[in-house]
Backbone as numpy.savetxt, mean C-alpha at the origin, in Angstrom:
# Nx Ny Nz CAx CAy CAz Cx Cy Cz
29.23 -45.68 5.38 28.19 -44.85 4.82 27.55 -45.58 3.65
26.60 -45.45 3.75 25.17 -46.70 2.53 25.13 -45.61 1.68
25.57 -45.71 -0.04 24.68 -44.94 -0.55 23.80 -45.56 -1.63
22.73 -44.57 -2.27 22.17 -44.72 -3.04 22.62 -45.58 -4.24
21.86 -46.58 -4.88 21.92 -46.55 -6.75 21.84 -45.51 -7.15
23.00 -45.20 -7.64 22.86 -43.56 -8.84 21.81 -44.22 -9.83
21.36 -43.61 -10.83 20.45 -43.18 -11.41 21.79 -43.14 -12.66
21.49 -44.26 -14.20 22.42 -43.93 -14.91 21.73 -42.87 -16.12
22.60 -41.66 -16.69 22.15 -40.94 -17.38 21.62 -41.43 -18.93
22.72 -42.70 -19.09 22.23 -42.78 -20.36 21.61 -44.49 -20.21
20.46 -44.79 -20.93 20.08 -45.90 -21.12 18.94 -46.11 -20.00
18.74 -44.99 -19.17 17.67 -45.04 -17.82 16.31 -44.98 -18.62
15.05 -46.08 -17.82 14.09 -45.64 -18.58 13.57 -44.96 -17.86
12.14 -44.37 -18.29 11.33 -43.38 -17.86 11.33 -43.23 -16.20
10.66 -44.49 -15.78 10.52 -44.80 -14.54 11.90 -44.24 -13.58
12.66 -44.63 -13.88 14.16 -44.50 -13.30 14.25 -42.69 -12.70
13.90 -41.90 -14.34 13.85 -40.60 -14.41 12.75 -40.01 -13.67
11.60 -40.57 -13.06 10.91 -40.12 -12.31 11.31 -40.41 -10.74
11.66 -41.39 -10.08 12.04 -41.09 -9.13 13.48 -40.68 -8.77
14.48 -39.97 -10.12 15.02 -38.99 -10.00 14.36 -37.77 -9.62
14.25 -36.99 -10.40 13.91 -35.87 -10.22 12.19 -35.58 -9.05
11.62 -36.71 -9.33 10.08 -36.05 -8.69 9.96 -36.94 -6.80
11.09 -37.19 -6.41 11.23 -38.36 -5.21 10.69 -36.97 -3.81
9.50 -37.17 -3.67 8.98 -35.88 -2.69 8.15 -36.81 -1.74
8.35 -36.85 -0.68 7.72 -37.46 0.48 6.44 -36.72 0.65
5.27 -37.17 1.66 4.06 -36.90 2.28 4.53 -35.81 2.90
6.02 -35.96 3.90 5.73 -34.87 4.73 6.00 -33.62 4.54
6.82 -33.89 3.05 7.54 -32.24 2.42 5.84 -32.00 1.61
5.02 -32.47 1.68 3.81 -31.86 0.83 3.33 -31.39 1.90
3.77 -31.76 3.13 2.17 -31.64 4.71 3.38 -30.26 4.65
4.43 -29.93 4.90 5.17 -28.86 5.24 5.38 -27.60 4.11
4.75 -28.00 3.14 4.99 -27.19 1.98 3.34 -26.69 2.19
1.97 -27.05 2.11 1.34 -26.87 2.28 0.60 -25.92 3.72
1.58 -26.24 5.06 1.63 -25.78 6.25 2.13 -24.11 5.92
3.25 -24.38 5.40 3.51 -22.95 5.51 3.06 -22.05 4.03
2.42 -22.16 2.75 1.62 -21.63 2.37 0.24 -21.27 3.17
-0.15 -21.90 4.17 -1.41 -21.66 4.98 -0.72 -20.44 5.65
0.29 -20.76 6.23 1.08 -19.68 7.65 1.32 -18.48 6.60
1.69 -18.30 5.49 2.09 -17.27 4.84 0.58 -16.81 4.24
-0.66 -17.42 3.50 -1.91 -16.34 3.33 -2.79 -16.15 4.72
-2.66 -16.88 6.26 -3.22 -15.92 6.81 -2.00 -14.57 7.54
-0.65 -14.70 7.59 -0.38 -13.48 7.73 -0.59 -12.82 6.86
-0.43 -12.77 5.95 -1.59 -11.63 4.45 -2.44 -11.24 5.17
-3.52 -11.82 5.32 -4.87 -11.31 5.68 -4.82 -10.51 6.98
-4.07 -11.35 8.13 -4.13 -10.48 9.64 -3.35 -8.92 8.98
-2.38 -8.81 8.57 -1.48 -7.88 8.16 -2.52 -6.94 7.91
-3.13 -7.53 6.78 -4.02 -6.65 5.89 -5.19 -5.93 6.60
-5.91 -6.68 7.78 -6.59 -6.26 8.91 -5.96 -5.22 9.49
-5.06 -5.25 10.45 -4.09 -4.26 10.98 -3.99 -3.32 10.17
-3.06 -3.32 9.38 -3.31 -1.85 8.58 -4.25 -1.00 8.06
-5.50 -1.81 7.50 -6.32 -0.82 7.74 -7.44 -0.67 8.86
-6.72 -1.28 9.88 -6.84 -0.60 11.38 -6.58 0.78 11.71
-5.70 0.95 11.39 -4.86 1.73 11.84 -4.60 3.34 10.60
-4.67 4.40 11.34 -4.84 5.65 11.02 -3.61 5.88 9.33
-4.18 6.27 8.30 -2.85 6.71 7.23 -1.71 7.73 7.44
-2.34 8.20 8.50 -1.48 9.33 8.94 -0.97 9.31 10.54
-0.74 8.06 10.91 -0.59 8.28 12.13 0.78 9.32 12.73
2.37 8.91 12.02 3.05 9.69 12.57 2.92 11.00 12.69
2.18 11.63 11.57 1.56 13.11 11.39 0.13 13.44 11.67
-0.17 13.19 13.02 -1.34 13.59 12.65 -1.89 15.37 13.30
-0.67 15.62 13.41 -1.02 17.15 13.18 -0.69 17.91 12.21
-0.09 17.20 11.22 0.40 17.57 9.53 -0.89 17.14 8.76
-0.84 18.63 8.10 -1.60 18.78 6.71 -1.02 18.93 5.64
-1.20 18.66 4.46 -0.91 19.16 3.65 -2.08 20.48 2.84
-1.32 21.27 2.64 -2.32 22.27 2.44 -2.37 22.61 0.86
-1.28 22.74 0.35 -1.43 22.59 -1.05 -0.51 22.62 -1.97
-0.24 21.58 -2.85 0.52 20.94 -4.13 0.40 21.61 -5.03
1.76 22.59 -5.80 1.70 22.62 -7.34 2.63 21.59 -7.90
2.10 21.52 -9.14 2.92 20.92 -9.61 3.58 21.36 -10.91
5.05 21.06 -10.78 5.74 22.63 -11.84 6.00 21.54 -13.06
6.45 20.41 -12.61 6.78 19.83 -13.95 6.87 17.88 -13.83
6.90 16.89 -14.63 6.32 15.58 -14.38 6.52 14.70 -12.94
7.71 15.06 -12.62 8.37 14.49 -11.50 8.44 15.55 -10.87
8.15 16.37 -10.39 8.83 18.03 -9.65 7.17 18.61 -9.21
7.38 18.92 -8.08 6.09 19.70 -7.37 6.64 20.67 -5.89
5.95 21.72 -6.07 5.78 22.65 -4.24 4.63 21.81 -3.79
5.19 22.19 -2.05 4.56 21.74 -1.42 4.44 22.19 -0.07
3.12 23.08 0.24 2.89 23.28 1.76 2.29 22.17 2.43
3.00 22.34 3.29 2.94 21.72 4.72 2.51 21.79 5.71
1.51 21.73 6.99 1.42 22.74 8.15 1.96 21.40 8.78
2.25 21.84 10.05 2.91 20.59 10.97 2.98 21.61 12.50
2.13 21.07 13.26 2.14 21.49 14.23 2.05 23.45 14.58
1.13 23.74 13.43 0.86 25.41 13.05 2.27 26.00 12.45
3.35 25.31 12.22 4.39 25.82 11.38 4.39 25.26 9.99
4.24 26.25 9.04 4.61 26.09 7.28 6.01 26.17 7.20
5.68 24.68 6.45 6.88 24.16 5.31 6.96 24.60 3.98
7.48 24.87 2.97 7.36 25.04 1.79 8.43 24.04 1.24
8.15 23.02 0.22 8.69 21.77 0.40 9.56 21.51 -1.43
10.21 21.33 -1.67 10.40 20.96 -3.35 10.18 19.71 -3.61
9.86 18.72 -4.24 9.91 17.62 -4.56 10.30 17.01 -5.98
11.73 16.88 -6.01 11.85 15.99 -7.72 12.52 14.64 -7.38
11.81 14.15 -8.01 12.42 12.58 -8.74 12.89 11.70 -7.19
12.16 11.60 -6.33 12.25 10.97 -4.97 13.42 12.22 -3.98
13.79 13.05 -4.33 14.30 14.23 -3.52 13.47 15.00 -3.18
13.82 15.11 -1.71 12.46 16.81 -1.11 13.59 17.58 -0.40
13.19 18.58 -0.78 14.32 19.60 -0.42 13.64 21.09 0.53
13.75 21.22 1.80 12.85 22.26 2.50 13.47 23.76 1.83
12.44 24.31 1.43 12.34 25.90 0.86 12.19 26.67 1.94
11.26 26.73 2.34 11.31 27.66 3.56 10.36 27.23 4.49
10.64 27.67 5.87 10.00 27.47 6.83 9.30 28.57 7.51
8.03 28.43 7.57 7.31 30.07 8.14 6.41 29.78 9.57
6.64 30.34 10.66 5.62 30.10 11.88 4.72 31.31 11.90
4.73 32.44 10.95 4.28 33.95 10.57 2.93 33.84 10.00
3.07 32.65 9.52 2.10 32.21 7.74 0.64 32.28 8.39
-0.18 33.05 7.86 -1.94 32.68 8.04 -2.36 32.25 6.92
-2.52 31.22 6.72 -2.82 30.49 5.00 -4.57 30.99 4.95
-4.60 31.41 4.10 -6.12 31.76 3.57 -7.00 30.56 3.59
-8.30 30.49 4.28 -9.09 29.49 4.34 -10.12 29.94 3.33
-10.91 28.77 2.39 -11.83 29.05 1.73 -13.38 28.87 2.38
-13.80 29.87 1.96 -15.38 29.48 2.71 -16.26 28.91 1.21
-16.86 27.66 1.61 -18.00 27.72 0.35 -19.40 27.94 1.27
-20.18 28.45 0.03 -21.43 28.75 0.29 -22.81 27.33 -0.33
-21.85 26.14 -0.39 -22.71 25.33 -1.06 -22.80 24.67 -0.08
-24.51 24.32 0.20 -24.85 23.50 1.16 -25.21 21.90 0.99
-24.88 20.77 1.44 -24.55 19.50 0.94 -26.15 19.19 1.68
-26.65 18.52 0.36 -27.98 17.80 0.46 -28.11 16.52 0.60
-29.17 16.07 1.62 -29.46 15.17 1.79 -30.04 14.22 1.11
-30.31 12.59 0.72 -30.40 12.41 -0.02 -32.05 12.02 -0.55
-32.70 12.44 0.88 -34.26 12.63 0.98 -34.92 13.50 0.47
-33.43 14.58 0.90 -34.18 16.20 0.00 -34.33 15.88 -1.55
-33.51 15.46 -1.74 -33.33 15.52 -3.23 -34.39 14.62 -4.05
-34.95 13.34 -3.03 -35.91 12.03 -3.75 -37.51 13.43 -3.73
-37.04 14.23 -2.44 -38.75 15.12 -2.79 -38.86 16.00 -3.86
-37.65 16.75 -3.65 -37.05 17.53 -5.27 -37.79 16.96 -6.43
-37.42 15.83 -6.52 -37.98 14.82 -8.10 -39.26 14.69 -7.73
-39.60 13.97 -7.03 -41.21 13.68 -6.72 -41.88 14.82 -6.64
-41.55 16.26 -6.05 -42.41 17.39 -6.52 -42.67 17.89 -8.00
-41.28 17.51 -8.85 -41.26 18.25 -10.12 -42.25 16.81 -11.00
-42.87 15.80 -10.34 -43.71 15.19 -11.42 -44.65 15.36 -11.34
């Protein structure tokens, strides 16, 4: 077995100490460089895909219908999931089911405000000058 000239610690000059520590071939730069490429485009494809793809896919007959919140970490929480209410607790990464209702007709709100266009609104101004 051939080995190396050690490298002496004391009395080495500079030179010596550089191809100690910094002795890096072409091809560990071509392979170090290769797979920083392979690692930011899976970033990017990843990043494509997901927002491909729906936020709600496993639920997508779950709503949430409405959040209090009782205290910093701690909130209720309805649920609908497939026309059955959840009533949900949530503290400090624990959810704990309160009750479950298939009975429940949750009150829908009606508004009476009608959403304007944004043409209506440029004649709006242009009439009032």
């Amino acid at each position: 077995m051939q080995m190396n000239n050690p490298v002496p610690f004391f009395g080495a000059n500079q030179a010596s100490w550089f191809a100690l520590f910094y002795k890096v071939n072409y091809v560990t730069i071509i392979n170090l460089l290769l797979f920083v490429g392979i690692m930011v485009a899976v970033y990017y494809v990843s990043k494509y895909l997901l927002s491909k793809t729906p936020y709600n896919a496993p639920f997508r007959s779950g709503k949430v219908k409405e959040r209090l919140y009782i205290g910093q970490q701690s909130s209720l929480t309805v649920v609908e999931l497939q026309g059955i209410y959840y009533v949900l607790a949530n503290d400090k990464g624990r959810t704990t089911l309160v009750d479950k209702r298939d009975d429940l007709e949750y009150p829908v709100q009606e508004t009476n405000i009608k959403p304007l266009e944004f043409g209506e609104i440029l004649k709006k101004i242009r009439s009032k000058k």
